[in-house]
VOROZA-762211 format. One line per 4 residues: their letters; for each residue x, z, y of C-alpha. Coordinates in nm, 2 decimals, decimal comma. Layout:
<rs>
a = X:Z:Y; ...;
</rs>
This chain:
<rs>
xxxx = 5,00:11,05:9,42; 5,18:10,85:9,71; 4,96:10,73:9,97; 4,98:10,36:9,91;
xxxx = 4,79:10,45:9,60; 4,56:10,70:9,73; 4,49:10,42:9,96; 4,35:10,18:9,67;
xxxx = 4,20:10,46:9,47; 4,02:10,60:9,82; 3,92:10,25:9,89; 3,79:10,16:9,52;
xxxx = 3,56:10,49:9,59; 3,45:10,35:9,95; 3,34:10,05:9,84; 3,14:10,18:9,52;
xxxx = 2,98:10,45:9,69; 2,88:10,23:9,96; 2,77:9,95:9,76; 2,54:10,16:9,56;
xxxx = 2,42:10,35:9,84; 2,27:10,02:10,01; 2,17:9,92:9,69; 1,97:10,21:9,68;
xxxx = 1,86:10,17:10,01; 1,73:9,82:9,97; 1,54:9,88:9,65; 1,38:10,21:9,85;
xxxx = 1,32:9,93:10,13; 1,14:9,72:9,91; 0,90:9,97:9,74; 0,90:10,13:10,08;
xxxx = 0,77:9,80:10,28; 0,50:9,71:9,97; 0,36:10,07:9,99; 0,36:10,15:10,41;
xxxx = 0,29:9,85:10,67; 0,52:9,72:10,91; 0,44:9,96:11,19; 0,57:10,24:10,99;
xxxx = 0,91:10,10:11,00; 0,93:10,07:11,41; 0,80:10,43:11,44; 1,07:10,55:11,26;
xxxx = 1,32:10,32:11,42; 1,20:10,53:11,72; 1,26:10,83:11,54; 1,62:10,74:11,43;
xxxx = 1,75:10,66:11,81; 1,61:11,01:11,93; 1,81:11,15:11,60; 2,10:10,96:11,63;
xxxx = 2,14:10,95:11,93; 2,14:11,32:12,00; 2,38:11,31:11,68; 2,63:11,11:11,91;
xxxx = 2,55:11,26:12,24; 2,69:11,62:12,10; 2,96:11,52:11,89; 3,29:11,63:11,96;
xxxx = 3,47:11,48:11,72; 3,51:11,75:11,44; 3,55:11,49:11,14; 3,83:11,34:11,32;
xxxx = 4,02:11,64:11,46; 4,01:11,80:11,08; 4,12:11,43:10,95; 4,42:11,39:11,22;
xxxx = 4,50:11,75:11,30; 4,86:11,94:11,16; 4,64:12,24:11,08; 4,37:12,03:10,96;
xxxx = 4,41:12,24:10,62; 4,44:12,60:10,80; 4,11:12,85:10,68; 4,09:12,95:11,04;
xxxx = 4,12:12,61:11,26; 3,84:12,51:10,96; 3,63:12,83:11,01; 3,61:12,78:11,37;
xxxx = 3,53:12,35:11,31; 3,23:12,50:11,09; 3,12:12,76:11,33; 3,09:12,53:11,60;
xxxx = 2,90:12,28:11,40; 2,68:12,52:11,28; 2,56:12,58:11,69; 2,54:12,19:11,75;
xxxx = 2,31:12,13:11,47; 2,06:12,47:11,62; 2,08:12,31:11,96; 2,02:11,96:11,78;
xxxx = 1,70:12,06:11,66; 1,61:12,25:11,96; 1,63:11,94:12,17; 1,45:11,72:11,93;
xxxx = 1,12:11,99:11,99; 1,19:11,94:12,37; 1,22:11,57:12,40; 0,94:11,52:12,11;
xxxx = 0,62:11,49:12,45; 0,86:11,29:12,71; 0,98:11,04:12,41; 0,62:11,02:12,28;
xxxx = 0,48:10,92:12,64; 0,80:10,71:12,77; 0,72:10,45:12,43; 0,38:10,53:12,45;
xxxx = 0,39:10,65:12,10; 0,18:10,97:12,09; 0,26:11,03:11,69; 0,61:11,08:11,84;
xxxx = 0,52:11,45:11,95; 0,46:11,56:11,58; 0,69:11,36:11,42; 1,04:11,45:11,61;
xxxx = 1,07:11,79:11,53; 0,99:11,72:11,20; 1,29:11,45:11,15; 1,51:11,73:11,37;
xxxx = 1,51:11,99:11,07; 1,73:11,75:10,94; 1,95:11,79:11,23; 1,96:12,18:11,18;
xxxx = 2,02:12,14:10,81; 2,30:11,92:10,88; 2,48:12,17:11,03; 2,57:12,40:10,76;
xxxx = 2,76:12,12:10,60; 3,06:12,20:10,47; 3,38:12,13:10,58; 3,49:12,06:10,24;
xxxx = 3,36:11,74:10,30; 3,61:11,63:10,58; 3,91:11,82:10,37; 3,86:11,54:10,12;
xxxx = 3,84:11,28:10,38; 4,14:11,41:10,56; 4,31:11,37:10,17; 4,15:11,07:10,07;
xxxx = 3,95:11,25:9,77; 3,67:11,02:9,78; 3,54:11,04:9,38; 3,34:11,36:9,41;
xxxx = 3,25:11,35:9,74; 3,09:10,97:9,68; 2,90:11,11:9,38; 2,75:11,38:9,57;
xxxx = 2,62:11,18:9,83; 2,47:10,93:9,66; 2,31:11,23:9,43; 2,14:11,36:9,77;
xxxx = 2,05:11,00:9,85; 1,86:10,90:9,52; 1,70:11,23:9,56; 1,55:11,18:9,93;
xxxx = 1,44:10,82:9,81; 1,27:10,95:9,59; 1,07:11,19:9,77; 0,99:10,91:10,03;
xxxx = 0,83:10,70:9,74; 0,64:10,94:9,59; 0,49:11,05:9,97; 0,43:10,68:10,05;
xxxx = 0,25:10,65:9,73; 0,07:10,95:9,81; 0,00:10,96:10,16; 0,09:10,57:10,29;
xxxx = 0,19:10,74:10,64; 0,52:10,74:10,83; 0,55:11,10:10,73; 0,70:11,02:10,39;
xxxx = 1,01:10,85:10,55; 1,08:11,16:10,76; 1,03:11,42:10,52; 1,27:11,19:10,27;
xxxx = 1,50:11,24:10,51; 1,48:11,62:10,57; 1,51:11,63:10,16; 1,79:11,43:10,15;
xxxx = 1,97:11,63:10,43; 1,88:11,94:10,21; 1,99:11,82:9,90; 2,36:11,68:10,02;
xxxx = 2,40:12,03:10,21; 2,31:12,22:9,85; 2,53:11,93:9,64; 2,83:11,96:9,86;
xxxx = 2,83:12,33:9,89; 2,83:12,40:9,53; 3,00:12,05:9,41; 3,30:12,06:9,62;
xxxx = 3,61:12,26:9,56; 3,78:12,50:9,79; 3,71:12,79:10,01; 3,40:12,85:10,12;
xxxx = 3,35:12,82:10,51; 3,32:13,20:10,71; 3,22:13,19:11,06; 3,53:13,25:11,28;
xxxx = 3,61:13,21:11,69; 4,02:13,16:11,67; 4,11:13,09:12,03; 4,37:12,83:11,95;
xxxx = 4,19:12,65:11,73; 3,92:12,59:11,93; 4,11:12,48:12,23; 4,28:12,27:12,02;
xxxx = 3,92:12,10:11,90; 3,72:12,06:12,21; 4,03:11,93:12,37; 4,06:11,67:12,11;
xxxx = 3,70:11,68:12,09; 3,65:11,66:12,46; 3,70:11,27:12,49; 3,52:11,24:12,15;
xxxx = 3,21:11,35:12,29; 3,23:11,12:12,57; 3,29:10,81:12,35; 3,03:10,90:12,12;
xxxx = 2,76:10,88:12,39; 2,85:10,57:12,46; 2,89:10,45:12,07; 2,51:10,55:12,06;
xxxx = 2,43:10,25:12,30; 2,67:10,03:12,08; 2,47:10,17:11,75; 2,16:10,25:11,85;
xxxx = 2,11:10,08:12,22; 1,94:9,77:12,08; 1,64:9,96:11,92; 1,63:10,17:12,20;
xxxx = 1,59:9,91:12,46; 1,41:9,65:12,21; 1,16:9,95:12,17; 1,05:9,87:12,52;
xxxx = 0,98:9,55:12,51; 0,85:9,48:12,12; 0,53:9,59:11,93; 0,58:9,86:11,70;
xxxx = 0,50:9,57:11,42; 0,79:9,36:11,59; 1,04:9,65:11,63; 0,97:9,72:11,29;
xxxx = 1,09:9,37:11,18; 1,40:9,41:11,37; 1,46:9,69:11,17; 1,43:9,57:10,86;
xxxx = 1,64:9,26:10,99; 1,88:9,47:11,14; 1,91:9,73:10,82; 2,02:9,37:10,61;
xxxx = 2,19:9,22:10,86; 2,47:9,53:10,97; 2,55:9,60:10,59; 2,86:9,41:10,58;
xxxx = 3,00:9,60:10,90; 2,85:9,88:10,85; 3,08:9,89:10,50; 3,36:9,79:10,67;
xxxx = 3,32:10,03:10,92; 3,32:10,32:10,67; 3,64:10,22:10,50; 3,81:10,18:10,82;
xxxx = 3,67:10,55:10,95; 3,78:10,72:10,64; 4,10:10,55:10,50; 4,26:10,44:10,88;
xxxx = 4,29:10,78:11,01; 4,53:10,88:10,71; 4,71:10,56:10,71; 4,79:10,53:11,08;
xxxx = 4,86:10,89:11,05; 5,14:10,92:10,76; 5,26:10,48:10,83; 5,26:10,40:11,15;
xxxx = 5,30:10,01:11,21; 5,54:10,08:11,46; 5,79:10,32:11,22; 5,91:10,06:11,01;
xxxx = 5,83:9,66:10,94; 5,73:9,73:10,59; 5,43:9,97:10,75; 5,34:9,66:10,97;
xxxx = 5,31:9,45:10,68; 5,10:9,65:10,47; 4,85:9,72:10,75; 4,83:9,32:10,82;
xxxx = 4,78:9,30:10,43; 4,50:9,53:10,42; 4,35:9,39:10,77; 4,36:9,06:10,61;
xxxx = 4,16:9,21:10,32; 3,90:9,39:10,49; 3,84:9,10:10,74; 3,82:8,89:10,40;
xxxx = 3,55:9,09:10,23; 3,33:9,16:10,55; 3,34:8,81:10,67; 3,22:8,72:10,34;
xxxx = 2,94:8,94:10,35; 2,84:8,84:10,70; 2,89:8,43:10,55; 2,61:8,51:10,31;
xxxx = 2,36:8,69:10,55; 2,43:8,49:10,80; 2,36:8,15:10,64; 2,07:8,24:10,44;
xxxx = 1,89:8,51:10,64; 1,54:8,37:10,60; 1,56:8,29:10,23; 1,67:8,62:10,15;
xxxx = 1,38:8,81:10,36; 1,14:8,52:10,20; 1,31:8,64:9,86; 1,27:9,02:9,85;
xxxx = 0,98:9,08:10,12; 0,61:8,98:10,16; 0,45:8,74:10,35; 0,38:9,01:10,61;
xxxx = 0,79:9,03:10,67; 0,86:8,67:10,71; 0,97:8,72:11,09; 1,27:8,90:10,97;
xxxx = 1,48:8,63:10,87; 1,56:8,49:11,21; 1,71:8,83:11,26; 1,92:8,87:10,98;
xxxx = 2,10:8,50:11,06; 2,14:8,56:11,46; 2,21:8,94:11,42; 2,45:8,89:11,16;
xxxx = 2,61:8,62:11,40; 2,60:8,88:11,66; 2,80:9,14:11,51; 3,09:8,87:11,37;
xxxx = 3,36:8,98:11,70; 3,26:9,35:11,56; 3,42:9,23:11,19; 3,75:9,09:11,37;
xxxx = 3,82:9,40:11,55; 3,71:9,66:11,26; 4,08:9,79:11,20; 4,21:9,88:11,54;
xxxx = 4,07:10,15:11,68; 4,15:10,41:11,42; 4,48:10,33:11,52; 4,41:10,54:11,87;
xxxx = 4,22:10,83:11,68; 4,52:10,81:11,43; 4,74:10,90:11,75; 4,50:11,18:11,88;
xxxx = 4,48:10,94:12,16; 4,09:11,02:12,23; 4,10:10,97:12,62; 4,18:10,56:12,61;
xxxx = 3,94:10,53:12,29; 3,67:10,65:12,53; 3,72:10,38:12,81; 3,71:10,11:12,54;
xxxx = 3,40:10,29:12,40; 3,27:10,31:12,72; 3,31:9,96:12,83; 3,19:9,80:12,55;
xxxx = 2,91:10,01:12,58; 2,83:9,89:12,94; 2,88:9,50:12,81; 2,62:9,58:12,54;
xxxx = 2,36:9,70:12,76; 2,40:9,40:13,02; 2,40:9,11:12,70; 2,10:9,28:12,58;
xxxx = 1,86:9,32:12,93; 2,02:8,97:13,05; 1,96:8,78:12,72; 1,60:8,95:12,69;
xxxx = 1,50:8,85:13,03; 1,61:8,54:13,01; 1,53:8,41:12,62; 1,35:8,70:12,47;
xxxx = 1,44:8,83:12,10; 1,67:8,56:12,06; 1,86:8,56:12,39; 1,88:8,92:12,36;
xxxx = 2,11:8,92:11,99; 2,29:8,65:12,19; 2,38:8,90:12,47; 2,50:9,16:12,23;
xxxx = 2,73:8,89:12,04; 2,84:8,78:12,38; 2,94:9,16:12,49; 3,13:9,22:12,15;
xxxx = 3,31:8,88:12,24; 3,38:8,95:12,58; 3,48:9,33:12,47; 3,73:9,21:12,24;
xxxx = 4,02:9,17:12,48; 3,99:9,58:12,55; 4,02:9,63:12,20; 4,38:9,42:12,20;
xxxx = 4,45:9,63:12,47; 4,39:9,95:12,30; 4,54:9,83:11,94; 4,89:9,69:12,14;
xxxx = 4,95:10,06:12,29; 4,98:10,19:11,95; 5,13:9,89:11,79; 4,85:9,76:11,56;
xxxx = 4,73:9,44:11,73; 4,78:9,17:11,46; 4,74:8,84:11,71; 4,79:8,62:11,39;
xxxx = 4,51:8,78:11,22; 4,25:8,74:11,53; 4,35:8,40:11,56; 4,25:8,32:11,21;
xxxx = 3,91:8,54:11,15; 3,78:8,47:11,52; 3,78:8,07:11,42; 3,62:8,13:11,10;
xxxx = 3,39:8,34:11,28; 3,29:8,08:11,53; 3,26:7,79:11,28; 3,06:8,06:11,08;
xxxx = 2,82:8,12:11,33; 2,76:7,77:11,44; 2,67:7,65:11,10; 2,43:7,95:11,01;
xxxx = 2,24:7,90:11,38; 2,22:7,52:11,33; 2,12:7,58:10,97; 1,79:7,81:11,06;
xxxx = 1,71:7,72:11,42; 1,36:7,70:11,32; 1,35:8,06:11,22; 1,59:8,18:11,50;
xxxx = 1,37:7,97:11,81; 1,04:8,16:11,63; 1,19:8,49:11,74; 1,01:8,45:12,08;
xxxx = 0,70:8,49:11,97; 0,78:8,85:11,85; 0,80:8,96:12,26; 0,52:9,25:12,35;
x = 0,28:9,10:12,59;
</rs>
């Protein structure tokens, strides 16, 4: 199968699996919020920064390197990508049981101290995945893969209902979570074709990862404050009730780019690696074609939470909810410079070029955390999601920069999506000011 079609077929997969899964997540979401209290939902928000954030802070860059790599297919160079996965998710969960007291007192959360090392087993599960998993990414074999992970998510889900059912505490999201980390590590070990994974220590290959790997690391520390910075600063300033609003906003909000952002992270890599827009004019044209489409379906997406935030959240949730709606509309406006840019910086990953994807990580980072404290001090809530669409604004002219050195900057394309984008976010602000100005209110204190 050539790769333009591997392409559409991976893509077709993308799409479905992520479409389901969010489906799934949002019927979950609504049993979930009818069964536990708002509350719930900002404690584990807590929870997921310390996770995820320890996810980012350790990760070198394995999917990547196997994706991109000429010996991404080689038993040893994957035996060695396992091995060292295997010790990041034990040291993982390690540092979950040692942060657990200072986290708990630093949000003065004290369930924090119980919960943590609870949510890290997922962590230490995690790590015994195997690298089957990034063999069909690196080949764009997307069917099996999709089916197994949404068989590991419908499973967790439903071991979160049945505890919040059962117990109506916090604990049933973070057990659901350890299940469903179980389950895809069981699914995807027996599911997926191929070799099984050995522990190995080849020299080579793992010079050749942690070099790769070693500006990986660095720009994933700084992705967590572009992924996860919000809730951890927001954390500080909101109610565990408010915080767990924003959570609920932000979970409907981010799905449009959080579905782009998986097609681009798993079909990119491959195309950038095997059509480079720069080898031939035809390559050029069929990346701008698929850019175009992408920027098409996300913007779409983003159109219809952003302009009707408040009636959805009015629609699905209860009474007790109402405050997310302003953030769905001003979060989903927030993210729309994130939707332009969505295609370029595989291109640098595609390259192995790891050390200039970090500064652009890294200084979009830095913008983030400066929109958000500035906008918070000055207009609360609201001012705050206007910081962080400011920073992914102001942080688009890096990106340019990074896309031109490898020839994938489409000027024609940013021209086009970035006016829609504007016009877009004008109407849906003017549209529900009301519900975007009551955000205030939401402020701790």
């Amino acid at each position: 199968m050539d790769l333009g079609a591997r392409v559409r077929r991976g893509a077709s997969w993308v799409f479905l699996g992520y479409g389901a899964a969010q489906a799934l997540r949002l019927a979950s979401n609504l049993i979930l919020a009818r069964l536990l209290f708002p509350e719930a939902f900002g404690l584990m928000a807590l929870i997921s920064v310390v996770t995820i954030g320890l996810m980012l802070f350790s990760d070198i860059g394995l999917g990547p390197a196997i994706s991109q790599n000429r010996r991404g297919d080689d038993p040893d160079f994957l035996n060695t990508a396992w091995t060292l996965q295997i010790i990041r998710g034990v040291l993982l969960f390690g540092m979950t049981v040692i942060l657990a007291a200072p986290v708990a007192s630093f949000y003065e959360t004290p369930e924090l101290v119980t919960y943590l090392p609870i949510a890290g087993i997922s962590l230490l599960i995690a790590g015994l995945n195997p690298t089957r998993i990034e063999t069909a990414n690196r080949h764009l074999l997307l069917g099996r893969l999709t089916v197994l992970d949404l068989a590991a998510q419908v499973i967790g889900i439903m071991t979160m209902i049945v505890l919040a059912w059962a117990t109506g505490s916090v604990i049933s999201l973070i057990l659901g979570g350890v299940v469903t980390a179980a389950a895809k590590l069981l699914l995807t070990h027996f599911g997926l074709p191929g070799p099984r994974d050995r522990l190995r220590w080849e020299g080579a290959a793992l010079r050749e990862l942690l070099s790769f790997g070693g500006w990986i690391f660095l720009s994933t520390a700084f992705f967590f404050v572009m992924t996860q910075g919000d809730k951890a600063i927001l954390g500080k300033f909101l109610t565990l009730e408010a915080l767990g609003f924003y959570n609920i906003g932000y979970f409907l909000a981010s799905f449009p780019l959080l579905l782009g952002q998986t097609v681009a992270q798993r079909l990119l890599i491959p195309v950038y690696r095997d059509r480079p827009p720069r080898a031939s004019a035809l390559n050029a044209a069929s990346l701008s074609r698929l850019r175009h489409a992408m920027s098409a379906a996300v913007m779409s997406l983003i159109a219809v939470v952003a302009l009707g935030g408040p009636l959805i959240v009015d629609v699905l949730y209860d009474v007790r909810y109402v405050a997310a709606g302003g953030i769905v509309t001003l979060l989903a406006v927030a993210l729309i410079p994130q939707v332009v840019g969505l295609s370029y910086d595989q291109s640098a990953l595609a390259a192995g070029d790891s050390r200039r994807f970090f500064f652009y990580t890294a200084a979009r980072a830095s913008l983030q955390v400066a929109g958000l404290l500035a906008g918070i001090a000055f207009a609360g809530l609201p001012g705050a999601l206007a910081g962080l669409g400011l920073a992914g604004l102001l942080s688009h002219p890096l990106l340019i920069w990074l896309a031109r050195i490898h020839g994938s900057w489409d000027a024609r394309h940013d021209a086009i999506w970035l006016s829609l984008g504007a016009a877009l976010a004008i109407a849906a602000v003017w549209i529900n000011l009301p519900a975007v100005i009551a955000l205030s209110s939401l402020m701790a204190g």
